[in-house]
Structures are given as C-alpha cells and as structure tokens.
C-alpha positions as CSV (number, residue, x, y, z in Angstrom):
1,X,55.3,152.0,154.7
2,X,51.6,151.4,154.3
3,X,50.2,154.4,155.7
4,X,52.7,156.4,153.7
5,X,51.3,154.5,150.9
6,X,48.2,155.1,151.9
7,X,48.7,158.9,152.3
8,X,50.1,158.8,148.7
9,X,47.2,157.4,147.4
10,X,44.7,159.7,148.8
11,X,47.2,162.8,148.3
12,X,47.4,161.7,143.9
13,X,43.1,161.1,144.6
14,X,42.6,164.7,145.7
15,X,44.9,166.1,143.2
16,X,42.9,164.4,140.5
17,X,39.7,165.1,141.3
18,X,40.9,168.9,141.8
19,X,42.2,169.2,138.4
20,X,38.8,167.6,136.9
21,X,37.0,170.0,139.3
22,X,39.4,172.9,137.5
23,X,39.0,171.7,133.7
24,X,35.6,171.3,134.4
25,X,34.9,174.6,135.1
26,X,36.8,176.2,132.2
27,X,34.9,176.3,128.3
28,X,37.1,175.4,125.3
29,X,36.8,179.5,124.1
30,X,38.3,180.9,127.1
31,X,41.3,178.4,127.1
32,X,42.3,179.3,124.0
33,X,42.1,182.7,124.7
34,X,45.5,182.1,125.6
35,X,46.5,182.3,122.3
36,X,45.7,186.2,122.2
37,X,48.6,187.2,124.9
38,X,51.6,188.8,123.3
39,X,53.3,186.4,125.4
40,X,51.8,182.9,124.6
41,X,52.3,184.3,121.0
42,X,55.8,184.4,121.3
43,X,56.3,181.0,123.5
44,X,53.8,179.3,120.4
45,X,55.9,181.0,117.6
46,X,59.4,179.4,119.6
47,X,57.6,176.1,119.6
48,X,57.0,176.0,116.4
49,X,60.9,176.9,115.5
50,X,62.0,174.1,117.2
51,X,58.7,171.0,116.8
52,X,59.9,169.0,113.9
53,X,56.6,168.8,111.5
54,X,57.2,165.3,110.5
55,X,57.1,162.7,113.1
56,X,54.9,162.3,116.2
57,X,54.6,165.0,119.1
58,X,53.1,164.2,122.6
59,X,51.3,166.7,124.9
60,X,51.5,165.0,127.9
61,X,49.4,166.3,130.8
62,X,46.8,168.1,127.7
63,X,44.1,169.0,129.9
64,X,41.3,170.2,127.7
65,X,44.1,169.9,124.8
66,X,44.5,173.5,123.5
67,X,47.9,173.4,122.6
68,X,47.0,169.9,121.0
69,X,44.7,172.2,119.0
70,X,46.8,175.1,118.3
71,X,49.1,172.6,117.0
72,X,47.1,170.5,115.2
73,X,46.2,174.0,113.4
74,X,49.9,174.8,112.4
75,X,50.1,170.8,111.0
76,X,51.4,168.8,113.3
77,X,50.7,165.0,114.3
78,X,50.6,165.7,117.6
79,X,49.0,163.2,120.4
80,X,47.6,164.5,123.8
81,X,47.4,162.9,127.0
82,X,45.8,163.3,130.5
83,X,44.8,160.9,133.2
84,X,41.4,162.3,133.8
85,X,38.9,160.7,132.0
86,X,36.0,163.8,132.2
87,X,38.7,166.0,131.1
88,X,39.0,164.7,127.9
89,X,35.6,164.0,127.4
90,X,35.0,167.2,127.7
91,X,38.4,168.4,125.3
92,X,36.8,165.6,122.6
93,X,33.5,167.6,122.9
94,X,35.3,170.8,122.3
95,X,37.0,169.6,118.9
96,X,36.5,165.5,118.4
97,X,39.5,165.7,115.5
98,X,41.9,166.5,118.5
99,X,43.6,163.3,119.1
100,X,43.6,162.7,122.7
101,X,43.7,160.1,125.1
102,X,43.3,159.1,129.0
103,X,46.6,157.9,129.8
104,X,49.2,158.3,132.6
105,X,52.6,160.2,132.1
106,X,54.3,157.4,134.5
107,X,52.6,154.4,132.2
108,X,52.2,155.7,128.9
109,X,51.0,153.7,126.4
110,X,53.3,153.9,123.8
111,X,56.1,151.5,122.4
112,X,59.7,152.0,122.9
113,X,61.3,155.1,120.8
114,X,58.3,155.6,119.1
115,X,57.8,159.7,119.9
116,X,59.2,162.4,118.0
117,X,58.6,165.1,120.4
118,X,57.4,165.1,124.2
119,X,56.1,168.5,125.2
120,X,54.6,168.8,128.8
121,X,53.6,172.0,130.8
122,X,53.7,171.3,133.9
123,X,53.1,168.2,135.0
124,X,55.8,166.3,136.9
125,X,56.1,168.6,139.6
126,X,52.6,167.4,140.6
127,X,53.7,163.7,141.7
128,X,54.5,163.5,145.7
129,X,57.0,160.6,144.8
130,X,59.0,162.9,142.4
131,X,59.4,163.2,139.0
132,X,61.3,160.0,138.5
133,X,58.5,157.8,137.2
134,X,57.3,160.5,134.6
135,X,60.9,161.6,133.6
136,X,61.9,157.6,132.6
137,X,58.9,156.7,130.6
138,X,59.1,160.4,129.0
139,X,63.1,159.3,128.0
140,X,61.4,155.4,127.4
141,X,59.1,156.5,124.8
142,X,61.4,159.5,122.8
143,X,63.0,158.3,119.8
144,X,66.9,158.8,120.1
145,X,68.8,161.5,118.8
C-alpha cells in the first residue's frame, strides 16, 4: 500500500508539473484564439443557453482561465480554479479582473450548496485514483435543484 501510495504521489507530481510546463508555454492571445473556431463558437453560444446569469458559476480545472474570461465578457459571476499555482499567476497577469484561484477539484474551498453552476473541461479523467474524489466535492459544493 505504501509504494502504491508512493507511485500515486509521484504519478499526480509529474502530471502537475507537466501541465504548468504546458500553460506556461502558451500566451493569453493564442488561448483565446479559440474563440475564433466555428466550432468553439457554437459550444460557447450552447453554454450560454443553458449558464443561468444570476448565481455563481465555477470553472474548475481554468488553466490560464479563458473561458473564465469569455464568460466574464458575456456577464457572468463566474469563479475559476486550478491547482497550479504559476498557472494562475500567469492567467492573473493576463487579465487580474478574472477571478481565479489555486485550489484543488477534490478539496475545494467552498461551503456546502453554495455554486450555481460547475463547469469543468476535462479534468477528472486526469486523477489515477478515479474520478470519485472530484465528482463528490463537485455534487458537495452545487446548490440543489
């Protein structure tokens, strides 16, 4: 059980550190040069159909926070999240209005029911224990209904 622990650990390390090696090499004008593709367009526009405007949203797993942005743009209270600490650094640099904040999807620092709306794009899939941990604190932290 230890060195599986131990594996575990080092596994969730190097995953980290690639991620802030990935953010880090990306600049806040081409992320959002997303937001050109017919495609992202149309995923944005069905977003914005269903985000309630009133209320809090969550990006968990923001990265450098672009969708935190492009919603931000469109109105929205909306909160973004990632565990690396350079990464948003770097997002605050980028636009210090965002919101964001270092936190973990499987602690998240929020009371009880007190999220609207929980948006994440891809990010539980990442975990070697499984998507458990991240899927109870998402359902922890929603408000019902």
């Amino acid at each position: 059980m230890v060195i599986q622990e131990k594996y575990y650990k080092k596994i969730e390390s190097d995953t980290k550190k690639s991620w802030e090696l990935n953010w880090s090499r990306v600049g806040w004008k081409s992320i959002t040069e997303i937001f050109d593709y017919p495609r992202v367009r149309k995923l944005a526009l069905d977003y914005l159909r269903y985000l309630p405007k009133n209320g809090i949203a969550l990006e968990a797993g923001c990265g450098l926070g672009q969708w935190v942005g492009y919603f931000r743009s469109k109105g929205y209270n909306i909160i973004g999240i990632d565990y690396n600490v350079p990464t948003i650094s770097q997002a605050k640099s980028y636009d210090p209005r965002l919101c964001l904040a270092t936190a973990d999807v499987r602690a998240l620092p929020f009371q009880d029911e007190s999220i609207d709306t929980y948006i994440s794009f891809g990010v539980i899939e990442h975990f070697i224990e499984g998507p458990e941990a991240a899927l109870r604190e998402a359902y922890r932290v929603l408000k019902k209904g």
